[in-house]
N, C-alpha and C positions, 0 to 999 in steps of 0.2 A: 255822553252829550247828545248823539243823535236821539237816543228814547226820547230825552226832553224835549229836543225839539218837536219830536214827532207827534209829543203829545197832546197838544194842544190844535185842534183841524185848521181852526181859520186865523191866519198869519197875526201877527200885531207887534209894533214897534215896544208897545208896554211888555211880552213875553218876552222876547227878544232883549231890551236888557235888564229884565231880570235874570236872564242864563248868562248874561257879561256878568253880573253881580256872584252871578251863584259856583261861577266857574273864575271869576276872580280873571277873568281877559279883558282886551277893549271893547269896545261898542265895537270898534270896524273890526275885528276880528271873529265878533261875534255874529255881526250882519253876513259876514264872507260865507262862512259856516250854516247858519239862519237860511241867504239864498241857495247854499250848494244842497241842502238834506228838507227842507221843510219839501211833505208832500204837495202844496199848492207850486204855482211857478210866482213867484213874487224875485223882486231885485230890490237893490238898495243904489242909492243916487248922495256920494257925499258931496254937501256944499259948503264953500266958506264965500263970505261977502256978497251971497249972490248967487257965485260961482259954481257950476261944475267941478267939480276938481277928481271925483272919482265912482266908480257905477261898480258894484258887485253882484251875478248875478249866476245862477246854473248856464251855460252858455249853450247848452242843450237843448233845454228846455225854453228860453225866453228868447222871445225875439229881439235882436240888434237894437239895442238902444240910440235913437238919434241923437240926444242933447250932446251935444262939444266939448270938450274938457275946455276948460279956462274961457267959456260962455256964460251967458246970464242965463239961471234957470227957462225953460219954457214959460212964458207967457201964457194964462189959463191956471198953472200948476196951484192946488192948494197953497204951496209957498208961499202964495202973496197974499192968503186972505190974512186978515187984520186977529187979532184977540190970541195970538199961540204964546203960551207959556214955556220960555228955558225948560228944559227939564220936562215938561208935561205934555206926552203926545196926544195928537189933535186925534179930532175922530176920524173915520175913514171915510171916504166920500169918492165917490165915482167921478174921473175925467175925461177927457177927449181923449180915445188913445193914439191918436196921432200928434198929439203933444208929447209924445217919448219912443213911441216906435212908427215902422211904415207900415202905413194898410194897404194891403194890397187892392188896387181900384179892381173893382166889378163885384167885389165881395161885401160880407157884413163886418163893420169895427168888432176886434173883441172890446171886451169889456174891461179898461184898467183904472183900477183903485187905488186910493193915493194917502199916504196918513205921515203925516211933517210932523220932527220932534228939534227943536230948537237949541240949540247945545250954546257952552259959554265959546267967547273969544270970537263968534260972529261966524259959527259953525253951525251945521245942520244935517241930519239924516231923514232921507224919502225915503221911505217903502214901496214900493209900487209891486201891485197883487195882479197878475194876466189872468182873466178867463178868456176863453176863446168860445165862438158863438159860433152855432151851426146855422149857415143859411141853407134853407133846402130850395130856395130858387137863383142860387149861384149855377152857373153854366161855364162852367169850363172850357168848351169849345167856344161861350160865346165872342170870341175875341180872334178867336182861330180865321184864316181862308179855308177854303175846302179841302186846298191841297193839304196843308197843316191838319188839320182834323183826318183828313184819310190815313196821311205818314201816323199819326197818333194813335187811332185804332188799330192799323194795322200792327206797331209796334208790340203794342199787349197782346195782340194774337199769337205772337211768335214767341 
């Protein structure tokens, strides 16, 4: 099951269950697996009614997911545009990433992608794909006092 996953570079809710299909699991068994082995960092976000109800994701790799279990999806989230077919996932589309994780202030947003596949019974599974973005004019000490930046440097020295 990992080859398969692996095989394919760039994430998508359509591979994904097709290896539930092909391995004869659930979707969310399949997502669990899908987050914990595919080489990109992506999570899965299950929803019913709206709702949160559960997040799958490498907990290594991906950063802490903010939405709330038993909340209303994020606000912004692909979830809400109009035209998604049961069954048929949407295309992938770049979000705000602080609609699902924390950015840490002074830095650049990574980059999170987002692709909704609409299940029966008032069910639904996100994808959510993390790049992470090098800022090269982030400043680490920019935040620091002096004394904090002296203890900081000093510490690496030792």
């Amino acid at each position: 099951m990992r080859t398969e996953i692996g095989k394919k570079s760039a994430p998508s809710l359509g591979h994904m269950l097709s290896l539930a299909k092909m391995f004869d699991v659930s979707k969310e068994a399949m997502a669990r697996a899908y987050a914990e082995y595919h080489s990109e960092t992506i999570a899965f976000v299950v929803v019913r009614d709206g709702k949160v109800v559960r997040t799958y994701s490498n907990k290594t790799r991906f950063p802490f997911i903010t939405a709330v279990r038993d909340r209303a999806v994020p606000q912004g989230s692909l979830f809400y545009r109009r035209g998604h077919q049961v069954g048929v996932p949407s295309d992938v589309d770049t979000r705000i990433a602080d609609l699902w994780i924390d950015v840490e202030r002074g830095r650049a947003a990574p980059r999170i992608s987002e692709q909704v596949c609409l299940q029966s019974n008032d069910f639904a599974l996100i994808m959510l794909w993390y790049e992470s973005v090098e800022d090269p004019e982030y400043d680490e000490d920019g935040e620091r006092t002096a004394k904090e930046r002296l203890k900081h440097r000093q510490s690496r020295l030792t």
